[in-house]
Structure formats: C-alpha cells, structure tokens
N, C-alpha and C positions, 0 to 999 in steps of 0.2 A: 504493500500500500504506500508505505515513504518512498518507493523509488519510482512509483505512476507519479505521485504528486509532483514529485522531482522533474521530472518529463513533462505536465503539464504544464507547469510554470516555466521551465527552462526553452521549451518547443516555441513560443509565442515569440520570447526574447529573442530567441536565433534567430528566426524567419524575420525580426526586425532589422536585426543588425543585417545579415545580408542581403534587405531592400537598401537600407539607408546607403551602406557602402559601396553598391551595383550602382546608386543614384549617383553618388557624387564623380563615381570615375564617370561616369555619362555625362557628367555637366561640364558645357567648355566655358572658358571667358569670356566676358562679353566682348563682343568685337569693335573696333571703331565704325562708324557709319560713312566714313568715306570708302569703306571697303565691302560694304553691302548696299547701302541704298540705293534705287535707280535713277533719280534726278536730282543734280543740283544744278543748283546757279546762285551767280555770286555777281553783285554790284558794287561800282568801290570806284576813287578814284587813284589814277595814273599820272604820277609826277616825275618825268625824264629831263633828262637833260637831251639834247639834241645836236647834230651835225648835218649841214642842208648843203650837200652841192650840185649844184643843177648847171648843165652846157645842153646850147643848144647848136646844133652848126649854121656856120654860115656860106654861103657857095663866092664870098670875096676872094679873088684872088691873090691876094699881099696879104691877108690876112688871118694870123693863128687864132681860134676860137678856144680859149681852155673854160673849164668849169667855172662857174659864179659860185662863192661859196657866200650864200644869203645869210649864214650867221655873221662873217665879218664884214660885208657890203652894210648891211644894215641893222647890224647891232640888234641881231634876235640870238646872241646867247646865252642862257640860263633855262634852269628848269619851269614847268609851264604845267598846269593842273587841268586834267581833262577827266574827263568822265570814259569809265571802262567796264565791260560786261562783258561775261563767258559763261557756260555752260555744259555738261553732259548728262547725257542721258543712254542708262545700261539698255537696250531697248531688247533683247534677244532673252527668252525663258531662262538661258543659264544665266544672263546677268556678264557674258565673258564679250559679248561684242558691244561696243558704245559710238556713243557719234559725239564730238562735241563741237563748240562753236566761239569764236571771242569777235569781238568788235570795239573799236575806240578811232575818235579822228583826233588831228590835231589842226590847228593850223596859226598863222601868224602874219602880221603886216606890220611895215615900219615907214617913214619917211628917213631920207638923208643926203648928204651932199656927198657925190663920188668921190672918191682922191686920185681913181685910174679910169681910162677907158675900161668899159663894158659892153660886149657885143651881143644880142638875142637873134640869130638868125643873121640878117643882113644889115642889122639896123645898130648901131653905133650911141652908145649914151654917155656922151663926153664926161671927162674929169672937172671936176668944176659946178656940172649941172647938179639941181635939186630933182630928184625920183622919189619915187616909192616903188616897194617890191614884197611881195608876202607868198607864202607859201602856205600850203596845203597836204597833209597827207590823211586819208583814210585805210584802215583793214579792217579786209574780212575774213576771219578763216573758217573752217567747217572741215573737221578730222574725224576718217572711220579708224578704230582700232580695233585688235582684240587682247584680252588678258592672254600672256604667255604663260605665266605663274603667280600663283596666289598661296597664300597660307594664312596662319591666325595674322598676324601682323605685318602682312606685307602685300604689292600688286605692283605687280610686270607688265607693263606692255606696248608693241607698237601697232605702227598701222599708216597707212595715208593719208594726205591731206591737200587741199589748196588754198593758199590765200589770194585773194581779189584786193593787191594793193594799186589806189590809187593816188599817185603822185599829182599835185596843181602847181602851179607858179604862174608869177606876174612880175613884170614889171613895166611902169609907166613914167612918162617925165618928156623933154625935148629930148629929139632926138634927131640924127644925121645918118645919111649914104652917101657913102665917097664924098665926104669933105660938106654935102651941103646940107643946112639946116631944114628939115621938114615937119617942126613942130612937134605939137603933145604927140606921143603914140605912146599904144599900150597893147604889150605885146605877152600873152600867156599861152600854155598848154596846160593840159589836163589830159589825163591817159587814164583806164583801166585795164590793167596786167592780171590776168589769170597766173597765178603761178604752183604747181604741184610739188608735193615735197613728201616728204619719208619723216617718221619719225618716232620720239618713243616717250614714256614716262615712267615714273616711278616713284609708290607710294609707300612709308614706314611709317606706322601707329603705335609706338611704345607702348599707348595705354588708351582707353576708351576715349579721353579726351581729347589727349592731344597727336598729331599728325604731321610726317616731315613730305612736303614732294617735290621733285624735279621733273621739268618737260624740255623736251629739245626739239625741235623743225631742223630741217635742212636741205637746201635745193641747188643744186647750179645745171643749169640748161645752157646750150650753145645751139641754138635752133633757128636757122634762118635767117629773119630779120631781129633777131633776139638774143643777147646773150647777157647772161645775170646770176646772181643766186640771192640766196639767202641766209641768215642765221635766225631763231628766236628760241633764246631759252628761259627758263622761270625757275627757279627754284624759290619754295616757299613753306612756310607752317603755318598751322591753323589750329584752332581750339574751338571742341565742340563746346556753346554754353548751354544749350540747351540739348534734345532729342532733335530738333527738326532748325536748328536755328545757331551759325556757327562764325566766327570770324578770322581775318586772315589776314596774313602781311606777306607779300611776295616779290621780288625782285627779279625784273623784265631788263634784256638785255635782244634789241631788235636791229638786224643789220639788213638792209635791204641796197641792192643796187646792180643797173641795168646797163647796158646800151643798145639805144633801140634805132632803127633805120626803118621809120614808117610814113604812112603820109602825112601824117599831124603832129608826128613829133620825129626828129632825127638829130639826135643827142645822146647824152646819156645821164643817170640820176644815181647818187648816193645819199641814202636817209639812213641813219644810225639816232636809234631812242635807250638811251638806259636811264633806271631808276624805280624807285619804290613805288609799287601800289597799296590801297589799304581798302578792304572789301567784307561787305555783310552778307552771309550765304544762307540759302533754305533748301533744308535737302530732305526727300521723304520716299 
C-alpha cells in the first residue's frame, strides 16, 4: 500500500517535470522583427555633404570644354537637409524573397560673379559676369532580392536592382559665341538614367531590440552611348521601441557618374552624397 501511494504521488510529479522541461528546450528566443516581419518602411531625413561636376560639350573648335564643378563656381558646399524614404516588403510565403525601394531628391541654386570663363555647350559665360547656376539630383531605386542565409540573429542577402537617377543643371547670366555678346541665356539639361546594379545586405540582431545592417549597390556599364557606374552603401543600426514602431540612424555614402553622348545631353556628370540620415520606421 506505501509503495502505490508512493507511485501515485511521484507519477503526476514526473509527467510534470518532463512536460515543463520538453517545453522549455522547444522555446527559442524571441527574434528581432527586422528578421521576421514583412513590411517596413522608414521616413527620416538625409543630410550629405555633396560634390556636383557637370560638363557639357561644346563642338568650338579652339576650344577645351572640362567639367563645371557647381560646388566651387557657386559656392553650394556644405551639407543640405532633405527628406528621405525607403522600404521592403518580404512579399513571397517563405518571407526569403523581398522587393525594396528608397527615394530622396536634392537640389540647389546660387547667384555669383565668375573668376574664369565657363562654357555650357557653345555658349561662353565670361569671367567677370554675374550668373546663377543650380543643380538638381533625384533617385529612384527598386531592388529584388533573396535571403541567402538566415538564423536566430542574422540575414544574408543579394539580388538586383535599378536606380532611375536623374541629374538637372542650369545655368543663366550674359553670355557670348566666339567673342560676341548675345545677352541673358539660360542654358540647362535634365536627363533620366535607368541604371541596373547587383547587390547585397546584411543584417545582425544581438538582441530583440536592437539591430546592426549594411547595404551595398554597385554598377559600371560601358554601353553604347553610355558609360558610368555607381557606388551606394549604408551601413546603419536601429532600435526597436516598440512591437511595430522602431528608429534608426544610418550613414549613406552615394557615388554616381556618367558620360553620356545623347541628343539632349553630350557631356558627362559626377554627383557624390555622403552623410547621416535619421528615420522613424513601422514594420508589421
């Protein structure tokens, strides 16, 4: 009789203990939610410092046409506060294929009196003369990937992409051909560049909150009437403060530049942005 009783009471106790401790090897840690959720997007603004040289050719014959470098003609160097948006979305059952997206423009105008000739094409804007000149750049990008590898705290992956960067410039003031004066002109382009590119990222979660990642792009084409590339890399961290609700600081380092021989533009452009963003994200 003392050793059923012994059995009854000790039988219950077992079968507990080896639920509770079958439960706990089954329980993982809870994961960061940049590593599971399938949309986020993040808003913030974009403060670079910038580099603008823009050439356009001219068909003068005595005459070398080299790049206009718009930061030192007209005194647009320092950093410049713009507004910046990106996005991904896991969109595929496994959560292993995504698309994402970023966009920010920037642009800029100055007044100033030349110290050197400057030529736009065929048209000549003497040393001496009062112009103005500004520049413009927009992107667009839109990148398919997929996860190469994942685990509790980490994510691998590349994929393709293109950015739709659009370069503008202007400049205006008197100006001359071959020696003679033919008043105001005001002579700009504007171009939109498809440009494809390869590329990858990579994301590390110590802990449920907080989040380390780095993103690379990279392109160079030599195509016909085209030849260019690119850089744009990110590295950043982020801290979830809520479940659905996260912030971030990231540093963007963007090199774009082309030379192009088309009908509306025949020149070539180098735009370099680096500098800090700072962004509020919603992801669920």
């Amino acid at each position: 009789m003392k050793i059923y009783t012994k059995i009854k009471f000790a039988l219950p106790l077992f079968i507990f203990l080896i639920s509770f401790f079958n439960t706990v090897g089954q329980t993982q840690p809870e994961k960061n939610r940049i590593l599971t959720d399938r949309f986020f997007v993040r808003a913030g603004v974009f403060v670079p410092d910038r580099k603008i040289e823009i050439g356009v050719n001219a068909s003068l014959p005595t005459q070398e046409v080299g790049d206009i470098s718009f930061d030192d003609t007209f005194g647009l160097k320092g950093a410049q506060t713009t507004f910046n948006f990106d996005f991904t979305w896991r969109f595929s059952k496994s959560r292993f294929w995504s698309v994402s997206g970023q966009y920010f423009r920037l642009s800029a105008k100055r007044g100033a009196v030349l110290k050197e000739d400057i030529t736009w094409e065929d048209i000549t804007f003497e040393a001496g003369s009062g112009v103005s000149g500004g520049f413009g750049f927009s992107l667009f990008r839109i990148f398919f990937g997929r996860v190469i590898s994942t685990g509790q705290k980490h994510e691998l992956g590349a994929g393709l992409g293109i950015h739709g960067a659009r370069p503008d410039a202007f400049i205006e003031g008197n100006a001359t051909i071959n020696g003679r004066e033919i008043g105001f002109q005001r002579q700009e382009v504007d171009i939109l560049l498809p440009l494809p590119n390869i590329g990858a990222w990579y994301y590390w979660a110590p802990s449920p909150r907080w989040s380390f990642s780095a993103k690379v792009d990279w392109l160079f084409i030599d195509i016909g009437d085209i030849s260019g590339g690119l850089w744009n890399i990110s590295p950043g961290v982020a801290f979830q403060i809520l479940d659905n609700l996260g912030v971030s600081v990231a540093y963007h380092y963007l090199d774009y530049y082309a030379d192009l021989k088309q009908s509306n533009w025949k020149g070539s452009y180098s735009m370099q942005f680096n500098g800090p963003s700072f962004g509020v994200s919603a992801n669920f």
